[in-house]
N, C-alpha and C positions, 0 to 999 in steps of 0.2 A: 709830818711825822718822821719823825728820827729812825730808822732802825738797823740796831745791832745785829750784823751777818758774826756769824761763823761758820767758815768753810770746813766740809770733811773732803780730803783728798786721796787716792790713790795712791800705789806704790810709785807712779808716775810723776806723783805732785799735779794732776790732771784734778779740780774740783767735780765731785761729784754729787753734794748735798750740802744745804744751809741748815742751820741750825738759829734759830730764833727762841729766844724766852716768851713764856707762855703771854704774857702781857701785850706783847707784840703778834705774838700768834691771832689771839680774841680778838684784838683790833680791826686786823684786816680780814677774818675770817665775817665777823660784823658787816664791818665795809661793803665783803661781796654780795653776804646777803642779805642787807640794806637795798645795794643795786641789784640784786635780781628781782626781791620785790616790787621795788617802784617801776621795772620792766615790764615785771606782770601786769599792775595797775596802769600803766599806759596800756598797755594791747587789749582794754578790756573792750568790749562791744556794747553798743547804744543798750541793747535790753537784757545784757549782762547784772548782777548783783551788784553794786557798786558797796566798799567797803571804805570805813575812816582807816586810818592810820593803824591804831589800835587793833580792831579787828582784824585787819590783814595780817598785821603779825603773830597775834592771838592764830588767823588760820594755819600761817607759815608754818607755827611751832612745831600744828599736828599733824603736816606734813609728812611722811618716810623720808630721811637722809641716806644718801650713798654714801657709800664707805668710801 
């Protein structure tokens, strides 16, 4: 995956923030929580609820996000 930075800098010329288009944003926002799911379903235990694919994401959704 390609992605387009743009640097915000300082009176310094010191980088202090990237700036990504929203398309690129989604991506790897996805990505991560792609892999924190599948993390979760590795760590599950023998007489844990075992979920498809589907369902886990279905759970994830209803999850609370941190800001």
């Amino acid at each position: 995956m390609e992605i387009e930075r743009k640097y915000i800098v300082d009176e310094s010329n010191h980088k202090v923030a990237v700036q990504l288009d929203i398309e690129t944003f989604k991506k790897i926002e996805e990505t991560l929580e792609n892999y924190g799911l599948i993390r979760l379903m590795q760590a599950e235990k023998p007489d844990d609820e075992v979920f498809d694919l589907e369902q886990a994401q279905s759970y994830y959704r209803t999850l609370k996000k941190t800001q």
